[in-house]
C-alpha positions, 0 to 999 in steps of 0.5 A, a space after each residue: 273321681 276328683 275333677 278339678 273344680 272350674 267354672 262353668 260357662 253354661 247351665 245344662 238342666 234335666 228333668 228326672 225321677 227321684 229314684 234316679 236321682 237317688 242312684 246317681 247321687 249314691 253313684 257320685 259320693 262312692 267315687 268322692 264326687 258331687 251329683 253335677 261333677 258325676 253327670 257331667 263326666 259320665 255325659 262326656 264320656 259317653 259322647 265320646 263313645 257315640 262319636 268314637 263309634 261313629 268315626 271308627 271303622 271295624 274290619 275282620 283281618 283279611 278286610 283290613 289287610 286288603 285295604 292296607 294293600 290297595 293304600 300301598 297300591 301306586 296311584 293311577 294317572 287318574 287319581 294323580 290328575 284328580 289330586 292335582 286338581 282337587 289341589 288347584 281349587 280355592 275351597 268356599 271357606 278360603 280368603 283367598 
């Protein structure tokens, strides 16, 4: 688990007991890497998966079939007068 060493722009302390100290460090020399480079990995890689399980929808087949046909569903007259509305609108963020 080589990382390409860079910099870092903050500090990130943490509190432990030895034991878990212990297994992270026997944890990062068996895949060639120091105790920081391996907590910060495995730290971005699980709040990767917490976001990721945040964002992603799963749906048995027939749940996700019946969505696929209502997007290929032709809007409504409805939905067409609120898109154009929504696309006459100066978000708060905007310059302009």
């Amino acid at each position: 688990m080589r990382t390409e060493h860079t910099p870092a722009e903050v500090n990130i302390h943490l509190r432990a007991k030895a034991h878990d100290r212990l297994l992270i460090d026997q944890a990062a020399e068996l895949l060639g890497s120091n105790r920081s480079q391996f907590m910060m990995a495995s730290a971005l890689k699980e709040a990767k998966n917490v976001i990721l399980d945040q964002t992603s929808i799963y749906a048995d087949n027939k749940t996700f079939q019946n969505v696929l046909e209502w997007l290929d569903t032709p809007a409504t007259q409805e939905q067409i007068d609120g898109m154009n509305r929504l696309q006459t609108i100066n978000p708060p963020w905007s310059d302009e």
